[in-house]
N, C-alpha and C positions, 0 to 999 in steps of 0.2 A: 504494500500500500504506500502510496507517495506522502510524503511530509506535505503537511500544509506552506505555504510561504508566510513568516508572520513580519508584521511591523516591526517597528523598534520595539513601542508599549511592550507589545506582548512577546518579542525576545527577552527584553529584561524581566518580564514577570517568568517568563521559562527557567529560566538564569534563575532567579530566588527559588524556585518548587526544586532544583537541580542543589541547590545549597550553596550557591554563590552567593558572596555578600557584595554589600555595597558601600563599604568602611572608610576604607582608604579613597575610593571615587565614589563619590554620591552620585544617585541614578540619573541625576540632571545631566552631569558628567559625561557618564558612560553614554547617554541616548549622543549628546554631542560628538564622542566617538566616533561611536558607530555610524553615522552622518557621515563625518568628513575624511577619519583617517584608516578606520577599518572595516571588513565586514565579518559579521557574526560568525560562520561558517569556517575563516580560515585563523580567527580569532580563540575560539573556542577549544580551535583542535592541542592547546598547550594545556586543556584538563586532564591530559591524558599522563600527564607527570604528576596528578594526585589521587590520592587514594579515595575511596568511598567508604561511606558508615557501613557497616558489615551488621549491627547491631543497634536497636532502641528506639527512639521516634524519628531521629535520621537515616534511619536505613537507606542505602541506595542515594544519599547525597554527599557531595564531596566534603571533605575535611579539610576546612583553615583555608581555604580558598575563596581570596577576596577576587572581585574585576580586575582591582588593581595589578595584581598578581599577574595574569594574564596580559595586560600591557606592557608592562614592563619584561616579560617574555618575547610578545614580541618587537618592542625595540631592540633588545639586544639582537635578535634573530636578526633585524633587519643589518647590523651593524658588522655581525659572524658572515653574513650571506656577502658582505661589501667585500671584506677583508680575506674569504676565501677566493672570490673571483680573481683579485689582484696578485696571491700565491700561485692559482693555479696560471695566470698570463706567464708568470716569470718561470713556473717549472714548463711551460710549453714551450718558451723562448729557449732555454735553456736545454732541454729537451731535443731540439733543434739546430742547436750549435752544436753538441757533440755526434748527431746523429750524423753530421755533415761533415764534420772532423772524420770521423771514421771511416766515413766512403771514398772519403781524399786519401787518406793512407791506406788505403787497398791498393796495389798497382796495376788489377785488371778490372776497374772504373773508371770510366771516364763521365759519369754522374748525368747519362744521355740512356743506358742502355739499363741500369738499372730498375728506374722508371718504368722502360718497355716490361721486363722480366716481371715486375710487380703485376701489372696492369694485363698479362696474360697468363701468368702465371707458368714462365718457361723452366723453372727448377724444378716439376713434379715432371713423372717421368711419363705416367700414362695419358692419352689423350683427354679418357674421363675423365681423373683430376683437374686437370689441367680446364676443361669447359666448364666443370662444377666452382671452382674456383674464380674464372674470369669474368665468367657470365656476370653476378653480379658484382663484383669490384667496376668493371667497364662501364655497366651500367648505371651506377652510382658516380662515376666520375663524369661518364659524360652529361650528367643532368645537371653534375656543379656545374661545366663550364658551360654550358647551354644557360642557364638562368642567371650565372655573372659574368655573361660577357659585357653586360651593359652598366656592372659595378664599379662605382666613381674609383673602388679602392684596391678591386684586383682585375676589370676590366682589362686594364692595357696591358699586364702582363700575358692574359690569357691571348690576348688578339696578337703579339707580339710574340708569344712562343705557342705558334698556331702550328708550325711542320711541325717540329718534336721539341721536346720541353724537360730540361734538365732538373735534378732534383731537389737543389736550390728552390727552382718554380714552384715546381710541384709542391713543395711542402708549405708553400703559400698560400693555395687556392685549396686543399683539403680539410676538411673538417678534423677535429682535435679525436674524434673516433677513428676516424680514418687513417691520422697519422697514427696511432697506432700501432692499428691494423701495419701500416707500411714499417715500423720501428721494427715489431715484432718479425717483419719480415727478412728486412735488410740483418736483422741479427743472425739470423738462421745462416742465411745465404752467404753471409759473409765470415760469419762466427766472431763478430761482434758481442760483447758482453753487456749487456744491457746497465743503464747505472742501478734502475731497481726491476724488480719482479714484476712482469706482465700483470700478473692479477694486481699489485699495487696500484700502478697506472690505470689498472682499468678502473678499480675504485676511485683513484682522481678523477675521473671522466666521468662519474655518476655525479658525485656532489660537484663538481663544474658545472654540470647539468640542472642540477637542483635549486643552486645558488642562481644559475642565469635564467630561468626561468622563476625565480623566484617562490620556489617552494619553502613550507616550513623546513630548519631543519632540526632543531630543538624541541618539537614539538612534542614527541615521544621516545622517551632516553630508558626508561623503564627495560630492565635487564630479563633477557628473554632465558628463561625457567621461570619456573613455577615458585612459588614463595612456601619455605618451607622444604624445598628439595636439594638434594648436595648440590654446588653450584658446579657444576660442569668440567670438565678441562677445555681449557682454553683450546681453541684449532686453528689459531693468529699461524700464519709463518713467526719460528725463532727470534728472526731481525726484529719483527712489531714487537715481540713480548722482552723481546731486549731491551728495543728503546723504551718501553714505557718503565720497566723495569729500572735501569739506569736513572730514571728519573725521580726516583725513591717510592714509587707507588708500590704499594704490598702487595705481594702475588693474588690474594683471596680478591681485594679489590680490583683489581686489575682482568682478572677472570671474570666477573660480574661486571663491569665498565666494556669489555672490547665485546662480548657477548649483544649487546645493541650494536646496531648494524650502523647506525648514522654516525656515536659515536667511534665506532672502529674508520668507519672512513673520514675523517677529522685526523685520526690518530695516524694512518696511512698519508693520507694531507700531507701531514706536518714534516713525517719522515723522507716522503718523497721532496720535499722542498728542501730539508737540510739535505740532504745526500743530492739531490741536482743542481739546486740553484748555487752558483762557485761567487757569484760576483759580490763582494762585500758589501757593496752601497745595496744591492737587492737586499739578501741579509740582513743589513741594518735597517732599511727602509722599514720592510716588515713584518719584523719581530720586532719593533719599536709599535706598530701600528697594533700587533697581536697582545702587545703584554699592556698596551695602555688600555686595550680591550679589557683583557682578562682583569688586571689590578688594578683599575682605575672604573672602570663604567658598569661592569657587572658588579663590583661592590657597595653602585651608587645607591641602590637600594634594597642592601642585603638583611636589611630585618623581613623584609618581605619572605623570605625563603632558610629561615634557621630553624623552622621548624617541621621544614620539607625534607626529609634523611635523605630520599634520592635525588632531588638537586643538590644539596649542598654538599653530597659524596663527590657527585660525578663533576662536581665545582673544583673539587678539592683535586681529584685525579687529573682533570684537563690543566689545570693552574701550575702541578707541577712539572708537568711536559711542559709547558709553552714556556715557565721560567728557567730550565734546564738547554733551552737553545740558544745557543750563541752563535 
């Protein structure tokens, strides 16, 4: 059965029967809100980091959850979603520089024929392969350059390396999935060593994703087991349980922390930036922008959340990754 559409009014009177209060922002407030800077729907979805009455005349309503609580969630979101886009440019940038460096130091490259070999996939040996593989790569690139040829910002590259088109080019006019796809490639083919694990990168390309499209991504941090059951072994690769490790978080926390999926790729984020991004002013840039985040704006209103045990865990565990990078 389809939800009804309600007004403001009667979102905020939802919001009370649900056990939200209106403490910290009076409902005059929140209607104002919900007007001009948010809507209900993607608002809301941050009650998913509190718990419900389980017992008494509150059954089935949330606990210690004011409105307020939920804005200030997602300001910061809005603030994590800024600061991850800018890590993930510089691990693509950078990502790119070495990927280029190492096709140069191959001595049977000439950063023309590559490109071909990708785009048909001439390393598999069977014809099958080889069609199963090209079919759609070709068909996926040729749609990029079909719909920016007329792009004020990669147009003239594309109309300008129109016979054949060096790797340089190419990794301009590809999408950050696709390069990739092509990283992953060149590695094989060339036995190139990747800086980090294909699955790492791929999890930058989700929350890239997420960020640029502007999904939540704080919205639900809540540690996937069941409450009440031994908490899992970790299934992080070594590297992630190292890093988070080295950063003094305790194995048990740590286990229940990487176990959510959004924060595990935050934590993948971070590793893939320190181990790619080499340029010290990048580095400086932002992890200057990360920790004024972390120790400055998320604590601007931290009575809000001291009596949330799983935000202010997964506060505590993120806090000391991001102040362990230098």
């Amino acid at each position: 059965m389809n939800k009804p559409m309600l007004g403001v009014d009667d979102l905020i009177l939802h919001m009370k029967s649900k056990g939200i209060a209106f403490t910290e922002m009076s409902e005059d407030d929140a209607k104002a809100y919900l007007h001009k800077n948010n809507n209900y729907f993607k608002l809301t979805s941050y009650r998913k980091n509190y718990a419900k009455c389980m017992q008494g005349s509150r059954t089935g309503q949330y606990e210690k959850l004011d409105f307020a609580y939920l804005v200030e969630l997602a300001r910061i979101d809005v603030q994590l979603r800024q600061t991850i886009l800018g890590m993930c440019l510089d691990i693509e940038h950078f990502l790119k520089v070495q990927l280029i460096r190492a096709i140069e130091q191959d001595p049977n490259e000439d950063g023309y024929s590559i490109v071909l070999d990708y785009v048909f996939d001439s390393g598999n040996t069977t014809f099958a392969e080889r069609a199963h593989n090209a079919s759609p790569r070709a068909h996926a690139i040729s749609n990029k350059l079909e719909k920016n040829k007329n792009n004020p910002y990669c147009g003239g590259l594309i109309t300008k390396y129109n016979g054949e088109m060096p790797v340089w080019v190419f990794i301009e006019i590809i999408s950050f999935g696709d390069l990739l796809r092509f990283v992953e490639y060149v590695s094989n083919k060339i036995n190139w060593t990747l800086p980090v694990d294909i699955k790492t990168l791929d999890r930058v390309r989700q929350i890239r994703n997420a960020a640029a499209h502007n999904n939540c991504i704080i919205n639900d941090l809540t540690p996937n087991y069941k409450t009440g059951t031994k908490v899992p072994e970790c299934n992080e690769p070594v590297y992630i349980t190292q890093f988070v490790r080295s950063a003094g978080v305790a194995k048990p926390t740590m286990q229940k922390k990487l176990s959510n999926r959004r924060f595990s790729q935050i934590i993948h984020l971070l590793y893939a930036f320190d181990v790619i991004v080499t340029s010290s002013n990048s580095r400086q840039l932002r992890f200057t922008e990360l920790k004024n985040l972390v120790n400055t704006r998320m604590l601007a209103n931290k009575k809000y959340f001291v009596s949330n045990q799983l935000l202010d865990s997964t506060y505590s565990a993120l806090s000391a990754v991001v102040n362990s990078l230098h």
